[in-house]
N, C-alpha and C positions, 0 to 999 in steps of 0.2 A: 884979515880979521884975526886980530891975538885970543886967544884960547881962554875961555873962564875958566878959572880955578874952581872946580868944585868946595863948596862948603866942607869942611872936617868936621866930624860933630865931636862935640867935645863929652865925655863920659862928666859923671858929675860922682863924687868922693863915693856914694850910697851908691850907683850904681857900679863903679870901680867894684867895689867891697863885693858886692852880690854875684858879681861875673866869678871872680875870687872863690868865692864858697860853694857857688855850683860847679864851677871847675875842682874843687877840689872833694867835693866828694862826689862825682863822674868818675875821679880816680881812687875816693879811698874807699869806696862802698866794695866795690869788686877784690880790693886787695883784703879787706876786711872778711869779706865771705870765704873766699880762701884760706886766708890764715886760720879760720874760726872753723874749717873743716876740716884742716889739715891736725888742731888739736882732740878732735871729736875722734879722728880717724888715731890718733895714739894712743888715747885716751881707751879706746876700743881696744889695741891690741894689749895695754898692761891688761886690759878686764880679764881677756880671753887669757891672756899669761896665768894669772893668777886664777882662774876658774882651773885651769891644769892643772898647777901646782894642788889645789883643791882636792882635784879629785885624786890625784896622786898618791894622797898624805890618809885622804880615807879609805884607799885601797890598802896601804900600810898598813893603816889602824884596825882593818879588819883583818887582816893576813895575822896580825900580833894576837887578836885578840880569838882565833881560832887556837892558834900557839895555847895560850892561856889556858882556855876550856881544856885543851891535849895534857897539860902539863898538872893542870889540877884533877886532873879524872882519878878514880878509886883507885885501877890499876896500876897506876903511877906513882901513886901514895904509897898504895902498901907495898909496889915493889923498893921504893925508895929508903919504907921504913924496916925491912928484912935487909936491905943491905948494912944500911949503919946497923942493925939489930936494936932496932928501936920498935916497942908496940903500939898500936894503931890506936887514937883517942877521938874520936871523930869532934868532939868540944869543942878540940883544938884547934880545928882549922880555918882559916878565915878567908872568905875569896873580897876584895879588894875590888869594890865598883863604884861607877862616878855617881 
């Protein structure tokens, strides 16, 4: 008895294409999720970078601006103005705020 050949089914162009397109996003959906957490996750470390630098530059700003208050005090003036030998005008002075 010779062997029947099984039937091959033949795809047809529209369902070629569809096999196609689930295959391919089977494989890009997951590459995509990645890639798109992998930018979220840098994304997060410039934040956190920069929230440092942040706080950094406000620690400065106050450290200077304690400076400032020291430097403008009475005591400072008027030692400042017996050295050159200059006398005290209080008119004159002006403190310099944002």
């Amino acid at each position: 008895m010779p062997r029947r050949k099984g039937k091959r089914l033949k795809l047809l162009k529209g369902e070629k294409f569809m096999y196609f397109i689930l295959v391919f996003l089977v494989l890009s959906i997951p590459t995509a999720n990645v890639f798109s957490k992998a930018l979220l996750s840098q994304t997060n470390i410039e934040t956190e970078k920069l929230k440092s630098k942040i706080e950094k530059q406000e620690s400065t700003n106050e450290s200077l601006e304690m400076q400032i208050d020291e430097l403008v005090s009475m005591e400072n003036i008027q030692k400042v103005a017996a050295m050159y030998g200059l006398s005290y005008n209080s008119d004159n002075i002006v403190k310099v705020n944002k």
